[in-house]
C-alpha positions as CSV (number, residue, x, y, z in Angstrom):
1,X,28.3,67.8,-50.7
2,X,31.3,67.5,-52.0
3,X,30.6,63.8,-53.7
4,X,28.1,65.1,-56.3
5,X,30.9,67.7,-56.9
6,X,32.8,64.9,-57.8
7,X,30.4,63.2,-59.9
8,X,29.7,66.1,-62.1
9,X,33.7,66.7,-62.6
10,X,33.5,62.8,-63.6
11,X,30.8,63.1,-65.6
12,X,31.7,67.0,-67.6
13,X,35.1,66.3,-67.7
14,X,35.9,69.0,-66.0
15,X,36.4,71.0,-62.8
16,X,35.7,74.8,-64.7
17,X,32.4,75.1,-63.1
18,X,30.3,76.7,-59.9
19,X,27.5,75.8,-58.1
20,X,25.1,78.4,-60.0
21,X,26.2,76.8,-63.4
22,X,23.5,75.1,-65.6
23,X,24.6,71.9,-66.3
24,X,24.0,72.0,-69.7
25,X,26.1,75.0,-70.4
26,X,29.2,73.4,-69.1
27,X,29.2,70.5,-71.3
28,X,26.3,68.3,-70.0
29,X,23.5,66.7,-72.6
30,X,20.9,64.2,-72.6
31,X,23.2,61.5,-72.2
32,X,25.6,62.6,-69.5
33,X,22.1,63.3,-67.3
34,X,21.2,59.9,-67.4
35,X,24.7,59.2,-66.5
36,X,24.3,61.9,-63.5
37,X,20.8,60.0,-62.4
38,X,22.0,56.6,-62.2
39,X,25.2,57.3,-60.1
40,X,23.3,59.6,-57.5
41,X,21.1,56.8,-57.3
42,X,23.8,54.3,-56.6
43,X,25.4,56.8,-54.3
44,X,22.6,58.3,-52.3
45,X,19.7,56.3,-52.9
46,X,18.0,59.8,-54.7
47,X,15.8,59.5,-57.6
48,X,16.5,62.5,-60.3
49,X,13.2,63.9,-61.5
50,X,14.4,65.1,-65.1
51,X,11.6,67.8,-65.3
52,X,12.3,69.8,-61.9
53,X,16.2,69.6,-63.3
54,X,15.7,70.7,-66.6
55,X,14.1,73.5,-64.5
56,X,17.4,74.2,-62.0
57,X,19.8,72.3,-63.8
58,X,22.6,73.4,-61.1
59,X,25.1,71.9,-58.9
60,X,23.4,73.7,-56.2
61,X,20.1,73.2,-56.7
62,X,20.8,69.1,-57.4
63,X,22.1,69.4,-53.5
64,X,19.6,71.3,-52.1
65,X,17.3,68.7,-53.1
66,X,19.3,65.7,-52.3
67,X,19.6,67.1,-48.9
68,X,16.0,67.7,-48.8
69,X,14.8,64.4,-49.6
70,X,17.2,63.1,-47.0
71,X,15.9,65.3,-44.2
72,X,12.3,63.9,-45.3
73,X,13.1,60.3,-45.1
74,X,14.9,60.7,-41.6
75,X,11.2,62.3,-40.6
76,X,9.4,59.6,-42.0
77,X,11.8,57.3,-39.9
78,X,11.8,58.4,-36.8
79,X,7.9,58.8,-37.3
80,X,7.2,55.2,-37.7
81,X,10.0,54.4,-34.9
82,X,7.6,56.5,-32.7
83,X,4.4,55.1,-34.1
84,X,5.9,51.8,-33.1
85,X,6.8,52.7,-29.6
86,X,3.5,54.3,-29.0
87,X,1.6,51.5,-30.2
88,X,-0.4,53.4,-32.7
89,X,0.4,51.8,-36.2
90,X,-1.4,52.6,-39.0
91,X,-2.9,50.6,-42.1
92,X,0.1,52.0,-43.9
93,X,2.8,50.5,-41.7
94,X,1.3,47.3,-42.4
95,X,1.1,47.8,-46.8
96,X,1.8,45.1,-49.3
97,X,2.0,46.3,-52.9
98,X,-0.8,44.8,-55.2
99,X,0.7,42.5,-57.5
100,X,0.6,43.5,-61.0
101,X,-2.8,41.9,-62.2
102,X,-4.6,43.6,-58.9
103,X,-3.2,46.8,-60.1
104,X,-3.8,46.9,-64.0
105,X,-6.3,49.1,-64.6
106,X,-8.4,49.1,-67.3
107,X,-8.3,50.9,-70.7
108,X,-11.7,53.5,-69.7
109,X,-9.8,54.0,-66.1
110,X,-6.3,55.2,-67.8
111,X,-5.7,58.6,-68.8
112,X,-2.7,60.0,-71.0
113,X,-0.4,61.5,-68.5
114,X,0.1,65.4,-70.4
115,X,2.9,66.5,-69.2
116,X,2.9,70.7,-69.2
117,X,5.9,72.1,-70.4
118,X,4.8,75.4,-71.1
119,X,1.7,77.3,-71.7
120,X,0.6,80.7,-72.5
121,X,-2.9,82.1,-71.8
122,X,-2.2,84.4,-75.1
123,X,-1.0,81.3,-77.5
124,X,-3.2,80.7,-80.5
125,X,-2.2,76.7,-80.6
126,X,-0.8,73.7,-78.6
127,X,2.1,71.2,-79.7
128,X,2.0,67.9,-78.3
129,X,5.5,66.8,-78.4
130,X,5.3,62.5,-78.5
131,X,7.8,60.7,-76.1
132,X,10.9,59.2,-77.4
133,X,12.5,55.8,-77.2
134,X,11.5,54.3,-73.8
135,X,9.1,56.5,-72.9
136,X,11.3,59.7,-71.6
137,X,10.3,63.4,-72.3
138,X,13.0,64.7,-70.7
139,X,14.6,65.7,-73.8
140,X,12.1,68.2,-74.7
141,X,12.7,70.3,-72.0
142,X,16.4,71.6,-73.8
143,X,14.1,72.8,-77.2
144,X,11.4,75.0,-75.5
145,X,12.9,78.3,-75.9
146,X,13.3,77.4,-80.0
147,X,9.6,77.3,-79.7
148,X,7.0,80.0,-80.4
149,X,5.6,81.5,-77.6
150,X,2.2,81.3,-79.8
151,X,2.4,77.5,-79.1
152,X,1.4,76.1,-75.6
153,X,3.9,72.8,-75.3
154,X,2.5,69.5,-73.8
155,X,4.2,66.3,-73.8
156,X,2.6,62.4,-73.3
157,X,4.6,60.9,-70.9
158,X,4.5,57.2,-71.6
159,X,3.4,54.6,-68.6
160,X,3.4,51.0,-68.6
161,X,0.0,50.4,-68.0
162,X,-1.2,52.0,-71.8
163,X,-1.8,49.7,-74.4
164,X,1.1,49.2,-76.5
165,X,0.7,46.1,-78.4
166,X,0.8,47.6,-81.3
167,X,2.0,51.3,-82.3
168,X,-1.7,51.3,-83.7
169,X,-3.1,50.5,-80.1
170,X,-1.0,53.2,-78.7
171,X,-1.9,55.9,-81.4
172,X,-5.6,54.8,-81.0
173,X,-6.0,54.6,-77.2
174,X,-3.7,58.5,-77.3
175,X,-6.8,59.7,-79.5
176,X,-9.1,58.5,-77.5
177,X,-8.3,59.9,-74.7
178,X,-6.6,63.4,-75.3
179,X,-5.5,64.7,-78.5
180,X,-9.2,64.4,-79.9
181,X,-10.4,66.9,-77.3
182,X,-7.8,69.5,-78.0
183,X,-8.2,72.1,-80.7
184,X,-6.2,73.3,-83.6
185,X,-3.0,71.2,-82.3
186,X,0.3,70.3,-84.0
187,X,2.2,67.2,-83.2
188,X,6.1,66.7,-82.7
189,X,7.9,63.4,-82.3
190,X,11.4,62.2,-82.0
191,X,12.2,60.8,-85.3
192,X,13.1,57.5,-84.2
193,X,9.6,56.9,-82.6
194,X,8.2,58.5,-86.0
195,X,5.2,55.7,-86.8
196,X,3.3,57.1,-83.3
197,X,2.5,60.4,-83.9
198,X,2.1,59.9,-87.8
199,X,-0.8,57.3,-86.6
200,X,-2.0,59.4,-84.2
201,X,-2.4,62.3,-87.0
202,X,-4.5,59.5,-88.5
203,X,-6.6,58.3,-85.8
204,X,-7.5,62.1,-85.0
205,X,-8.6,63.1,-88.3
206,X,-11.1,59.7,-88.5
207,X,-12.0,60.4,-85.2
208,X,-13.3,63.6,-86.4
209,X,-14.8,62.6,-89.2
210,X,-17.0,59.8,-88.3
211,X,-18.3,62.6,-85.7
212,X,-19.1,64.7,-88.2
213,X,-16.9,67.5,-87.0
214,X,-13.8,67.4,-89.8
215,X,-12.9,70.9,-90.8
216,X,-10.6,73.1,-91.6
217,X,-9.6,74.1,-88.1
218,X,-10.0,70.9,-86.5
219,X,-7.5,69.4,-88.9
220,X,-4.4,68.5,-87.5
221,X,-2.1,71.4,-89.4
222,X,1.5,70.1,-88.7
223,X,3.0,67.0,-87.9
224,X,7.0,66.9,-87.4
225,X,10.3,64.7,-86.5
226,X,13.6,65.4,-85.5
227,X,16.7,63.8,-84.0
């Protein structure tokens, strides 16, 4: 497709590049994706997933899977066209959302959404890497082979529906229900967002301790930031 051809050359500046090229080693970063998501958005109606492109980060790929999700939608159409003729509509043609108080659910019913980056039946540890500003993960995905390979690498994902009042509400209901399960662990976080996981190191360690199970290995052993 030759648009998104055109959209990348917009985007990287430049036309030096083939379809097998990785984005990101042709002058593409966390910003210029963003960039690349909202304009095929606007020009195809597509939604880039950022983890299955950090994964094939190519002009190729990127088309492939526009054309894909087009083929799909044209099924689904011409599926309820015929569900229509035939007479034989389902409770799904005839959906409403659920407005935002039906849908809330409730702090025991939410689970941290642990994203799985990479993991390694042989590692010895796991580092949770904490989201960044607004929520996004996506970043991570560039740092994984500057990793150990000891380290499994998870990252929470943040979704609307957690508690966030607070940064101590967030921390506190991540403890609860994740990182207090998982044993040794270290924690990353972007540096901006630093207050979350330095709470969270908190919360765990109390956790631990007013279940009588603080030691040595349970201890969280490393707790970073970066830019």
């Amino acid at each position: 497709m030759q648009k998104v051809k055109e959209i990348w050359c917009q985007l990287l500046g430049t036309k030096d590049f083939g379809p097998h090229d990785e984005f990101f080693a042709v002058g593409g970063h966390s910003l210029t994706l963003v960039l690349l998501r909202n304009k095929i958005r606007e020009q195809f109606g597509f939604e880039l997933q950022f983890d299955r492109f950090y994964k094939r980060p190519t002009l190729l790929a990127l088309i492939e899977d526009i054309l894909m999700a087009k083929k799909y939608a044209n099924t689904a159409v011409l599926e309820k066209q015929f569900r229509r003729v035939s007479g034989c509509t389902t409770d799904r043609d005839h959906h409403t959302p659920l407005s935002p108080m039906d849908s809330a659910a409730t702090d025991e019913q939410l689970v941290v959404n642990f994203v799985k980056l990479r993991e390694n039946s042989a590692a010895t540890g796991n580092l949770y890497m904490i989201h960044a500003i607004a929520g996004t993960i996506y970043p991570y995905y560039g740092i994984l082979a500057s990793i150990p390979e000891s380290l499994n690498v998870y990252a929470i994902e943040y979704d609307v529906q957690y508690p966030s009042t607070s940064l101590m509400a967030l921390a506190s209901f991540y403890c609860r229900h994740g990182l207090c399960n998982f044993n040794p662990f270290y924690e990353e976080g972007n540096k901006t967002e630093n207050e979350v996981p330095k709470c969270l190191k908190s919360f765990v360690e109390c956790e631990k301790e007013s279940k009588q199970k603080l030691t040595r290995s349970t201890q969280a052993p490393f707790l970073g930031f970066f830019d």
